[in-house]
C-alpha positions as CSV (number, residue, x, y, z in Angstrom):
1,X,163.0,72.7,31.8
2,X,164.8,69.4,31.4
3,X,163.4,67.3,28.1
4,X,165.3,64.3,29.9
5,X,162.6,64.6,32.9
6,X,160.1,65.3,30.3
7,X,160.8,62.4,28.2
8,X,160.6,60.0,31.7
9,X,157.2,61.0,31.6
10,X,156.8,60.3,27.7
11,X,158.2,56.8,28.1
12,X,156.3,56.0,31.2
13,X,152.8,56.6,29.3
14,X,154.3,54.6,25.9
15,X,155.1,51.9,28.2
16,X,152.5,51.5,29.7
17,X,150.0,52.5,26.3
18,X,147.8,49.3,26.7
19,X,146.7,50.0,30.0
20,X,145.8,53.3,29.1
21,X,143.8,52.6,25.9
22,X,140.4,53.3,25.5
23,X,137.8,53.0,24.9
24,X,137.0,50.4,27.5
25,X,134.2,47.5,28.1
26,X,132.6,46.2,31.2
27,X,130.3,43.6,31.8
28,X,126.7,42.8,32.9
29,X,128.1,41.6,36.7
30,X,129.4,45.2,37.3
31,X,127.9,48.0,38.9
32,X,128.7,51.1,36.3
33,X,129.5,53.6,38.8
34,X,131.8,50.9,40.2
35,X,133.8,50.0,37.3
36,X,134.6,53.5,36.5
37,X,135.7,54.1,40.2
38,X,138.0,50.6,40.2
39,X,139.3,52.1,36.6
40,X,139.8,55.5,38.0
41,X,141.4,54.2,41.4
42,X,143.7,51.9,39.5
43,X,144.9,55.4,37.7
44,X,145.8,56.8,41.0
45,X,147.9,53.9,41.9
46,X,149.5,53.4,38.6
47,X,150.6,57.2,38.9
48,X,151.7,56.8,42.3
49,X,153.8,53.5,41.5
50,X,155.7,54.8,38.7
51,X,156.4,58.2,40.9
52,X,154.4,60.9,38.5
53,X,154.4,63.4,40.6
54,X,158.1,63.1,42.0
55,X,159.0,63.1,38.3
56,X,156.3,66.4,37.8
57,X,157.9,68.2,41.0
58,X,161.9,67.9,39.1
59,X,160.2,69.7,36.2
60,X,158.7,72.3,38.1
61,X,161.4,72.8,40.6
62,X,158.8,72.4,43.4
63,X,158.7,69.4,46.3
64,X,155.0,71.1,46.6
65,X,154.2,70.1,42.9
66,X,154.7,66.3,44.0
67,X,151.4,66.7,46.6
68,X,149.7,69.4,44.4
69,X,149.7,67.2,41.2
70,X,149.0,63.8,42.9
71,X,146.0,65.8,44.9
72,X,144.6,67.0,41.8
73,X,144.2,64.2,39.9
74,X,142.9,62.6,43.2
75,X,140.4,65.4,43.7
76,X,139.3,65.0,40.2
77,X,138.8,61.2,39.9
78,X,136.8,61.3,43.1
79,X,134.7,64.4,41.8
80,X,133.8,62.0,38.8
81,X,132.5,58.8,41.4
82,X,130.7,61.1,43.4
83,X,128.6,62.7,40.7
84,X,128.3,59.4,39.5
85,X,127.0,58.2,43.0
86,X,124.7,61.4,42.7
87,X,123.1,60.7,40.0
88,X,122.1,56.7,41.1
89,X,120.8,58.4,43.9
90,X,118.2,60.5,41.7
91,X,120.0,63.9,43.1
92,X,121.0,65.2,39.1
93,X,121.5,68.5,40.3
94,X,124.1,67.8,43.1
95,X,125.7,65.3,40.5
96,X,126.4,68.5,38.3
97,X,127.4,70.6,41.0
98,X,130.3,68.1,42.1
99,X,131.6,67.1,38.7
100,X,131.2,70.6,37.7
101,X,133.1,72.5,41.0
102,X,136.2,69.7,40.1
103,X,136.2,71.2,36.4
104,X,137.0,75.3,38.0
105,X,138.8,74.3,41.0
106,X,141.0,71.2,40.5
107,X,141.1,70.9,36.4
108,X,140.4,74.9,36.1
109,X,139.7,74.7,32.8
110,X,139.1,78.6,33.0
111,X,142.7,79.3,33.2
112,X,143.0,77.7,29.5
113,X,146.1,75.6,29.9
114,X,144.1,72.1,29.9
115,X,141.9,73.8,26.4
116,X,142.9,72.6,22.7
117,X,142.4,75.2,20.4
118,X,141.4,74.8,16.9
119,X,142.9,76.7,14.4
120,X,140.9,79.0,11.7
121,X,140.2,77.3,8.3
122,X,140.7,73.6,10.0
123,X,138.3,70.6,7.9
124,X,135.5,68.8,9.2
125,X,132.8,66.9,7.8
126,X,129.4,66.2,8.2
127,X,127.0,63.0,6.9
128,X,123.2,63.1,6.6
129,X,120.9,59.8,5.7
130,X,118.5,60.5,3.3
131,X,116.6,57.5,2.0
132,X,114.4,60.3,-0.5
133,X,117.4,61.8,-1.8
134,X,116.1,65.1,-1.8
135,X,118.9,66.6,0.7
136,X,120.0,70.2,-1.5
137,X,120.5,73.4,0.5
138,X,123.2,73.4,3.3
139,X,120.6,74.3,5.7
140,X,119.6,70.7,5.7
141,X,123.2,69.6,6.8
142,X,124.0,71.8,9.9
143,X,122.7,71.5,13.6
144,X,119.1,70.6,14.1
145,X,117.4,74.0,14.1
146,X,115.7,75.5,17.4
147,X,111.7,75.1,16.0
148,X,112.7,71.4,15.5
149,X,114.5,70.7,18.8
150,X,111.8,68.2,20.0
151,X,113.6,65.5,17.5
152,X,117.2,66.2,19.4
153,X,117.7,62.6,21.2
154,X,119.8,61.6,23.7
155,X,123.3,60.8,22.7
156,X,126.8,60.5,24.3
157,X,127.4,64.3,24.3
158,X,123.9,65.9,24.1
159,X,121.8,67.6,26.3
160,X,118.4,66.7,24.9
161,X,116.3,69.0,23.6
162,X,119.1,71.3,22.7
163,X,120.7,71.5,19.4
164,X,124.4,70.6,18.5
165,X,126.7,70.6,15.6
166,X,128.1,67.3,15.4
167,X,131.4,67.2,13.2
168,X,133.9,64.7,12.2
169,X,137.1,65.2,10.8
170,X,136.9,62.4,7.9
171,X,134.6,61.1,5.8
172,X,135.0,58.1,7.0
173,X,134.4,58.6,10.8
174,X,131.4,60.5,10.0
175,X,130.0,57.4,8.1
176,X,130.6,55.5,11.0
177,X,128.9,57.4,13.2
178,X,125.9,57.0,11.0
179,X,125.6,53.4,10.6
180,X,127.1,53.1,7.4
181,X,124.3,54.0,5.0
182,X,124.7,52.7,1.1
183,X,126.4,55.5,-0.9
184,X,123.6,56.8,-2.9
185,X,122.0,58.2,0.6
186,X,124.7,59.4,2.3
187,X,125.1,63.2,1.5
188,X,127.8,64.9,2.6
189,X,129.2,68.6,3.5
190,X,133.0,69.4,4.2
191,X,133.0,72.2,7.0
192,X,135.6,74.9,7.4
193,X,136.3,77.0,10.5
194,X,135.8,80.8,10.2
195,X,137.5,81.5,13.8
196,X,139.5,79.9,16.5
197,X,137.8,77.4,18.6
198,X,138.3,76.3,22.7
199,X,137.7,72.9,23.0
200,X,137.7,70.2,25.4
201,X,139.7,67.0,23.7
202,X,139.1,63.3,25.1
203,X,142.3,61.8,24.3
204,X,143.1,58.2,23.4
205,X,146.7,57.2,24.5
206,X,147.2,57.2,20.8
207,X,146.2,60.5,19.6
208,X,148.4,62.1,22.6
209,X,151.3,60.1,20.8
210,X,150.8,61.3,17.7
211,X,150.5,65.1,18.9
212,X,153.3,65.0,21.3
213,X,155.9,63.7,18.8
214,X,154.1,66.3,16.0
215,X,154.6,69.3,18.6
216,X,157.3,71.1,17.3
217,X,157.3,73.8,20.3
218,X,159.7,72.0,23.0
219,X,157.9,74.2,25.1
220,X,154.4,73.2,24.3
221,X,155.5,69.3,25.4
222,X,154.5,69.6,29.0
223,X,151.7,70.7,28.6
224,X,150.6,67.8,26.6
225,X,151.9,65.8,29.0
226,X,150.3,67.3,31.9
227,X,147.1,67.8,30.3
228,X,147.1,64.1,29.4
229,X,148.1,63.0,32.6
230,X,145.3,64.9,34.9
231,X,142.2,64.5,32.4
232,X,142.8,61.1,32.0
233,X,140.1,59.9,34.4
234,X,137.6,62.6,32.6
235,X,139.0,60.6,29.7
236,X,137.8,57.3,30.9
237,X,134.6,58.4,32.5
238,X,133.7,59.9,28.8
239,X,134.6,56.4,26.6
240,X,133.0,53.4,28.2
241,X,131.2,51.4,25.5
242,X,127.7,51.2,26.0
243,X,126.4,48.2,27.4
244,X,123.0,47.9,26.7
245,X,122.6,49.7,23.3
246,X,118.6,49.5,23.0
247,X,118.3,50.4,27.3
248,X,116.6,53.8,27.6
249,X,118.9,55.2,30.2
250,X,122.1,54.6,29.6
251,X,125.0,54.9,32.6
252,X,128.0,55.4,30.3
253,X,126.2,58.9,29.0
254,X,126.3,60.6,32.1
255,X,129.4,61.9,32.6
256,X,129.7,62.8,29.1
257,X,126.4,64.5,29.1
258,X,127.5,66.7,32.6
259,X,130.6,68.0,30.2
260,X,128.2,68.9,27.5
261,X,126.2,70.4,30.2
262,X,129.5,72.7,31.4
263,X,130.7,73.5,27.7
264,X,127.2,75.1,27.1
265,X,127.5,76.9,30.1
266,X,131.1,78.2,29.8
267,X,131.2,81.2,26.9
268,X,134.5,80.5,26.2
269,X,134.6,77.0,26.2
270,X,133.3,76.1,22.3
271,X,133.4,72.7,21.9
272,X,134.3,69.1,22.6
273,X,136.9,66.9,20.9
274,X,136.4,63.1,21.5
275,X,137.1,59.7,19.6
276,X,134.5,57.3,18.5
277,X,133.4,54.2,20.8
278,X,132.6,52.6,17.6
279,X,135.9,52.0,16.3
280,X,138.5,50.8,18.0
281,X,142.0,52.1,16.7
282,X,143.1,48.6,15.6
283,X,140.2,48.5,13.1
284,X,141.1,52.0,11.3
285,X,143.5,52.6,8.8
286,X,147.3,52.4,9.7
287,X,147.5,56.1,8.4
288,X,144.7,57.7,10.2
289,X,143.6,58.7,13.8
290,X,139.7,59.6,14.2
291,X,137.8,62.1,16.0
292,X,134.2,63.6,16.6
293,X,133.6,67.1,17.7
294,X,130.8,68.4,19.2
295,X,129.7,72.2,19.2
296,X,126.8,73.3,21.8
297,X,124.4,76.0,20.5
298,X,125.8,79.2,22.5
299,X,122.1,81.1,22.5
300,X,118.8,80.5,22.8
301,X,116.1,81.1,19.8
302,X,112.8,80.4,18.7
303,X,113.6,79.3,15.2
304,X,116.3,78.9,12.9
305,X,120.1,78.4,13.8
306,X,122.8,79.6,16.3
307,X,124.5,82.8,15.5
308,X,127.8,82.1,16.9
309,X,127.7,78.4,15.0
310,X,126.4,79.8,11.7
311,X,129.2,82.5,11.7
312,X,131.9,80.4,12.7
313,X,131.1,77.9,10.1
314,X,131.6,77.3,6.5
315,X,130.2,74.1,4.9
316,X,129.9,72.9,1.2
317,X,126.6,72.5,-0.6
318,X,125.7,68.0,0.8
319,X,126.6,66.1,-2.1
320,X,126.3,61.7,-2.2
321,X,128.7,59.6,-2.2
322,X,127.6,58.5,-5.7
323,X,127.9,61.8,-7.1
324,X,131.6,62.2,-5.5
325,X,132.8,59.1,-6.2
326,X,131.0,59.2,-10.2
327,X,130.3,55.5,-9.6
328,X,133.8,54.5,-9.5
329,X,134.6,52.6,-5.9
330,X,137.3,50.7,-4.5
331,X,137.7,48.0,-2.2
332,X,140.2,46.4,0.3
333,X,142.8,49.0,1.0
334,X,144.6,49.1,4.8
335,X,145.6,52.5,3.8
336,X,142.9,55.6,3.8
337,X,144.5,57.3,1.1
338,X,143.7,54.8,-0.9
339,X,139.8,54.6,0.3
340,X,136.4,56.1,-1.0
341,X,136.5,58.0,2.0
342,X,139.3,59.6,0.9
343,X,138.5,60.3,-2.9
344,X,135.2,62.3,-1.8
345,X,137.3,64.2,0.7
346,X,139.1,65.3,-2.3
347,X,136.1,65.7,-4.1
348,X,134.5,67.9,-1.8
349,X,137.7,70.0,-2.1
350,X,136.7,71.2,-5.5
351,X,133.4,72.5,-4.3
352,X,133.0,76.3,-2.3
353,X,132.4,77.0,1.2
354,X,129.4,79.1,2.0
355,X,127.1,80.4,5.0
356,X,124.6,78.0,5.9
357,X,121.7,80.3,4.9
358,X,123.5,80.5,1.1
């Protein structure tokens, strides 16, 4: 394998890193299913001008890799349009089946290779409003359980009516993705993986920069690459910014909600990885990259909680902020280690990991 090939492909998606950012906005004179297929079709071309997949056949010593690469991602992009176009047209089920046929055949997630896998004892967090302060077992912080699945809304990646665990892997994305309650009602749980985890990531251009200069196994590079490359459109599809916040249906949750939909039906398949829409990466810290996960329950009960979540899981007893942070806050920093979010991530550190049931 020639890291001079691979590195043409490195600099050709650093060059070109504004183009590829998301997530992305569109406006109220667009057709949804429209902007994503203009976004998706501008994808093709910009691979095609900038000769990908010549540059992908010298790596794998193939001419046929040039068609086969190009094809796929072709394939794929138009998989996502037409389920989109399915779904307008009322037909949900044939909007699954041709998003979810591209995922085996074209992206064949089966085979592993396009997967991110999370290693045991990796740190997440979780955030829980309470306005009564009266949030004290760790029961109260995990996935909604199954007797209570008639409060599971809607979301980005949710199937509702079904619970998930919903992770984030900082304190401060997680307060985020609540709505930034004051301190004294925001309780929080640090999480710890038991296993390894399969996962799905959503990749910002900036996160896939950050990993492929981290990866220390030359070997391990193209694969980022590639992965990055041919997911991208699912990447797209997945990060639009919703438009119409209060609207009951919302357009930019579909195809994120027909991945949850094959995660919970793949065994293997744990998980998804994917950044917020609610903060851009120019408003973070300089010194951190954020990300949500999202884990499917993988069985089906009357009451209670997931087996395979519960046992794969660890989580601290929810504490506040308040309590964390003993009162003392700061204020103004550009850097997170320097932040409250960071403090109670230290905080929580001191604390043990137990079952959700303990």
């Amino acid at each position: 394998m020639s890291r001079t090939i691979i590195n043409k492909l490195y600099d050709i998606i650093v060059t070109n890193k504004s183009f590829l950012e998301i997530p992305t906005n569109y406006t109220t004179s667009e057709h949804f299913p429209d902007y994503v297929k203009q976004k998706l079709d501008n994808y093709y071309e910009f691979l095609k001008y900038n000769g990908v997949g010549k540059i992908v056949a010298q790596i794998l010593w193939s001419e046929k890799s040039h068609f086969s690469f190009l094809r796929r991602v072709g394939i794929f992009k138009d998989a996502i349009t037409g389920a989109l176009g399915y779904y307008y047209e009322g037909k949900v089920a044939k909007a699954y089946e041709k998003f979810n046929g591209s995922l085996d055949t074209v992206v064949r997630f089966k085979d592993n290779t396009v997967l991110t896998r999370l290693e045991p004892n990796s740190n997440f967090y979780r955030i829980r409003p309470d306005s009564n302060k009266t949030i004290k077992h760790r029961k109260e912080n995990f996935h909604i359980q199954f007797d209570l699945r008639h409060i599971c809304a809607t979301q980005r990646y949710s199937i509702p009516g079904v619970p998930s665990l919903y992770l984030g892997d900082s304190a401060f994305i997680c307060y985020e993705e609540v709505s930034e309650p004051i301190y004294a009602e925001s309780f929080i749980s640090k999480y710890i993986s038991k296993t390894f985890l399969d996962i799905i990531e959503i990749q910002t251009v900036e996160s896939f920069i950050k990993q492929f200069n981290n990866e220390k196994r030359e070997n391990h590079l193209l694969t980022h690459l590639l992965r990055f490359l041919l997911l991208y459109p699912l990447y797209v599809a997945c990060t639009v910014k919703v438009l119409h916040p209060k609207g009951a249906f919302k357009p930019e949750y579909i195809v994120p909600q027909l991945l949850m939909q094959y995660v919970s039906d793949e065994e293997k398949i744990r998980g998804i990885k994917f950044p917020s829409t609610k903060i851009d990466a120019s408003n973070g810290f300089s010194d951190l990259i954020t990300h949500n996960y999202v884990f499917p329950v993988k069985c089906n009960k009357k009451d209670g909680f997931c087996d395979f979540l519960s046992s794969s899981f660890e989580l601290t007893i929810p504490k506040s902020f308040d309590t964390l942070l003993n009162g003392k806050k700061t204020t103004g920093s550009s850097l997170y280690v320097d932040t409250d979010f960071y403090k109670v991530e230290n905080e929580l550190a001191k604390y043990q990991v137990g079952h959700v049931l303990h």
